[in-house]
One Martini backbone bead per residue (centre of mass of N, CA, C, O) as a GRO file, in nm:
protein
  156
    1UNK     BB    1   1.183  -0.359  -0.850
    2UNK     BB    2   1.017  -0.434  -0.525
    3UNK     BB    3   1.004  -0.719  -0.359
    4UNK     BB    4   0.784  -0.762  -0.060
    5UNK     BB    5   0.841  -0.932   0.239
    6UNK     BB    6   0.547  -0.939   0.492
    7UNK     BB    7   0.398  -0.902   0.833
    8UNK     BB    8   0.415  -0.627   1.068
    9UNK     BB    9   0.369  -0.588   1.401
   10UNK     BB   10   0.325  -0.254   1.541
   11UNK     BB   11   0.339   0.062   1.623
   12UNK     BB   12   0.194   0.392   1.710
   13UNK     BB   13   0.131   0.713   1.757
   14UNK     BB   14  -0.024   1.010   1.787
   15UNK     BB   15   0.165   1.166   1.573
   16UNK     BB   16   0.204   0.927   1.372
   17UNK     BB   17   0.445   0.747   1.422
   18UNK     BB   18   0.719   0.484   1.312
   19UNK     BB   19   0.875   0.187   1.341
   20UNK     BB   20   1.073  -0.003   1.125
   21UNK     BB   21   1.094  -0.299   1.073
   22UNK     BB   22   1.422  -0.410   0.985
   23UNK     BB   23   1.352  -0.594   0.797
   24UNK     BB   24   1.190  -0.394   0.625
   25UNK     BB   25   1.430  -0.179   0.584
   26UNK     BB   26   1.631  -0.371   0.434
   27UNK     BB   27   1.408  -0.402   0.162
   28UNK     BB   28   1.416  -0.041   0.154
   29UNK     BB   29   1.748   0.024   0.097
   30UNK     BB   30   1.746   0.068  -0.257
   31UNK     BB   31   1.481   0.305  -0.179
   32UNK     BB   32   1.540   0.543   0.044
   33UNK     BB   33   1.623   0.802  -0.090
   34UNK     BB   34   1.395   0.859  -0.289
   35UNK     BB   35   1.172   0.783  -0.132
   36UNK     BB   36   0.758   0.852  -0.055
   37UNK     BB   37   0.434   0.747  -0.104
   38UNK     BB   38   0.148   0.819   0.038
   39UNK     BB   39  -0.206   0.696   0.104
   40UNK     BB   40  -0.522   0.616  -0.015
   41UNK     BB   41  -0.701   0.326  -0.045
   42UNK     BB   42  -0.961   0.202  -0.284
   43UNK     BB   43  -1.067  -0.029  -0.113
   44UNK     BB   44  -0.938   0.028   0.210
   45UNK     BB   45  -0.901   0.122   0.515
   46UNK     BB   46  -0.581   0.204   0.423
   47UNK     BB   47  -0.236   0.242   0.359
   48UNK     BB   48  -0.034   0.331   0.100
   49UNK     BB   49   0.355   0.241   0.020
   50UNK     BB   50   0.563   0.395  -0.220
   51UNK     BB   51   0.811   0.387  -0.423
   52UNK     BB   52   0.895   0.642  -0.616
   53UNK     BB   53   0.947   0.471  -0.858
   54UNK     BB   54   0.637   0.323  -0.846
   55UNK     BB   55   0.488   0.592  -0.850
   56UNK     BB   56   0.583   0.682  -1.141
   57UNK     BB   57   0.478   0.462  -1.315
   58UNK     BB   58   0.170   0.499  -1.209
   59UNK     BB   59   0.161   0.805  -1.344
   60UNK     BB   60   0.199   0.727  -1.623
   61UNK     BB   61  -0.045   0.602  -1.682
   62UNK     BB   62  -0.250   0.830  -1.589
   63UNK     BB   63  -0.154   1.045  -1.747
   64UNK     BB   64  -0.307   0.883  -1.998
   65UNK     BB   65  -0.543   1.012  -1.930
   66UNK     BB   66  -0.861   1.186  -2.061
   67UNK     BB   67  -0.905   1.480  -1.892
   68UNK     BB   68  -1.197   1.521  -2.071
   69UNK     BB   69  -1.288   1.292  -1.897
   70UNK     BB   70  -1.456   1.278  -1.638
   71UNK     BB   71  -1.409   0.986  -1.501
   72UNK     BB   72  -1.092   1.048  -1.500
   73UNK     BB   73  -1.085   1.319  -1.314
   74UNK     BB   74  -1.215   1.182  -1.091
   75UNK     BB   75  -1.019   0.972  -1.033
   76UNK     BB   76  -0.772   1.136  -0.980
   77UNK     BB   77  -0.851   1.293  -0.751
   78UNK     BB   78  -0.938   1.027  -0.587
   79UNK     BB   79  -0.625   0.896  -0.630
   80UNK     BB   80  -0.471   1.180  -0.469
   81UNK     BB   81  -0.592   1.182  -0.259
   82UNK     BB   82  -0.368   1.274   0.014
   83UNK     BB   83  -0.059   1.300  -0.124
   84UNK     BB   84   0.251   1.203   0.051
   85UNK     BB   85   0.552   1.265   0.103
   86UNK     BB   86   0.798   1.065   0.224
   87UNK     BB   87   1.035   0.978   0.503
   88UNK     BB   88   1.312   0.765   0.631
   89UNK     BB   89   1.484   0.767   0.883
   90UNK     BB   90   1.785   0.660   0.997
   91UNK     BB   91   1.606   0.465   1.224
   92UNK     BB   92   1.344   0.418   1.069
   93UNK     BB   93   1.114   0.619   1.072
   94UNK     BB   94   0.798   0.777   1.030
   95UNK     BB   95   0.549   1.016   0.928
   96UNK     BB   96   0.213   1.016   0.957
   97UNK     BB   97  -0.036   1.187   0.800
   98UNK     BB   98  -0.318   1.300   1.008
   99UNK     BB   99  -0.555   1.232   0.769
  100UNK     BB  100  -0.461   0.945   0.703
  101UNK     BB  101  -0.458   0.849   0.982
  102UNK     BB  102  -0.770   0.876   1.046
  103UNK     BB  103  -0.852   0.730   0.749
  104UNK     BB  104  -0.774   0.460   0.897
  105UNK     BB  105  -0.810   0.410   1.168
  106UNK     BB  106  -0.546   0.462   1.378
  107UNK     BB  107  -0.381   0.276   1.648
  108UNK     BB  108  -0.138   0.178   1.800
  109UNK     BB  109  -0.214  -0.126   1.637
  110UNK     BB  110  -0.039  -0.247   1.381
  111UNK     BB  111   0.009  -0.309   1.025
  112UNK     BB  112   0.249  -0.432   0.781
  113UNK     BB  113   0.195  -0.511   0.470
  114UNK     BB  114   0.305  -0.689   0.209
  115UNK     BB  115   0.269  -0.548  -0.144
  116UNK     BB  116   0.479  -0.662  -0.339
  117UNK     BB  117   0.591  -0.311  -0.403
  118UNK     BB  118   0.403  -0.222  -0.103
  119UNK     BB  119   0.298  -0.087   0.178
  120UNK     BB  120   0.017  -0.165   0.421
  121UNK     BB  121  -0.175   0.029   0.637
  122UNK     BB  122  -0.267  -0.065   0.945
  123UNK     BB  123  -0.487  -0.165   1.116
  124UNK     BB  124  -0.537  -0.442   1.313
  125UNK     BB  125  -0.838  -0.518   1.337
  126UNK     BB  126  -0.873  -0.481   1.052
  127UNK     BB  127  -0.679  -0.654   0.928
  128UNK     BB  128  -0.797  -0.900   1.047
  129UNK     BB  129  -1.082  -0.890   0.937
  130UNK     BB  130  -1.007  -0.868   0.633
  131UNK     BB  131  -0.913  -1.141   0.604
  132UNK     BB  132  -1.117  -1.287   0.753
  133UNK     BB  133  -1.352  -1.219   0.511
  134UNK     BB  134  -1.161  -1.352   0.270
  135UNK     BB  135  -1.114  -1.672   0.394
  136UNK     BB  136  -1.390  -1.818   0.228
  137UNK     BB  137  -1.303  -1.651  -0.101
  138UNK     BB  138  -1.032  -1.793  -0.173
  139UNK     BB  139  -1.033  -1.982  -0.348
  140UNK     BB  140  -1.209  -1.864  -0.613
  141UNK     BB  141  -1.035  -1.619  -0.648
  142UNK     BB  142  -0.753  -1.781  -0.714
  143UNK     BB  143  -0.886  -1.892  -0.961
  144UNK     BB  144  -0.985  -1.654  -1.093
  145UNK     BB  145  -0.678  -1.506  -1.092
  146UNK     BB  146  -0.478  -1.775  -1.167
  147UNK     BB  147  -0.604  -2.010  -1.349
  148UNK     BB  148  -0.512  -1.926  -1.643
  149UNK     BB  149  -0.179  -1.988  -1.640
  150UNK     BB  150  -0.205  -2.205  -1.865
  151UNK     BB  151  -0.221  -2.142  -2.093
  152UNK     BB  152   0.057  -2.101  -2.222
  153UNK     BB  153   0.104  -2.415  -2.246
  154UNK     BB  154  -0.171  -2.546  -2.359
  155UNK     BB  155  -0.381  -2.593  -2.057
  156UNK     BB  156  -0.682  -2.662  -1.957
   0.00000   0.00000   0.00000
């Protein structure tokens, strides 16, 4: 598993093509061979690149599900719909495919955002208003989210 450390901002060209800020490129390291798939984020307008180990762990979940309930079957063609294969060239580049860069609505300036094991792309306008927005429910969440990690020690 990779965990990667780090936002950064850079640029995109109209063919969306995209050069991997150094620092980024060096913790993709070790998973640069085996290649990467992107994606349509589920909750957010942006953009997110795996690890081929790690979404192969993630389709091995998915492939557990029930393909005979209607609502599993929705899930699946919507979680996948257009995942593409891609890879980054010996330079550091990139190419996002056109149907992802529109869903994204990318324009020149991004960023790079990582997220724990993923790396997540945004336009960087959205991006900077997702955070903006969150930045006021951030207490409550991270209460809600992490707050019970107490438990295991017998902390109430």
């Amino acid at each position: 598993m990779v965990n990667l450390i780090g936002t950064y901002e850079c640029k995109i060209d109209a063919k969306g093509r995209l050069m991997l800020p150094s620092a980024l490129k060096k913790q993709l390291l070790p998973v640069l061979e085996k290649g990467f798939v992107v994606k349509r984020a589920v909750f957010q307008p942006c953009l997110e690149i795996y690890p081929m180990d790690e979404w192969n762990s993630l389709m091995t979940r998915v492939n557990q599900l029930n393909r005979f309930k209607k609502k599993n079957n929705d899930f699946i063609r919507r979680f996948t719909a257009g995942v593409k294969m891609i890879e980054i060239d010996a330079n550091g580049r990139l190419l996002v495919p056109k149907d992802l860069y529109t869903f994204a609505g990318l324009e020149k300036e991004i960023v790079l955002s990582s997220a724990i094991n993923i790396v997540e792309i945004w336009d960087k306008s959205k991006y900077e208003k997702a955070i903006e927005d969150a930045a006021g429910d951030f207490a409550d969440l991270a209460e809600e989210v992490m707050g019970n990690t107490d438990d295991e020690f017998g902390i109430s």
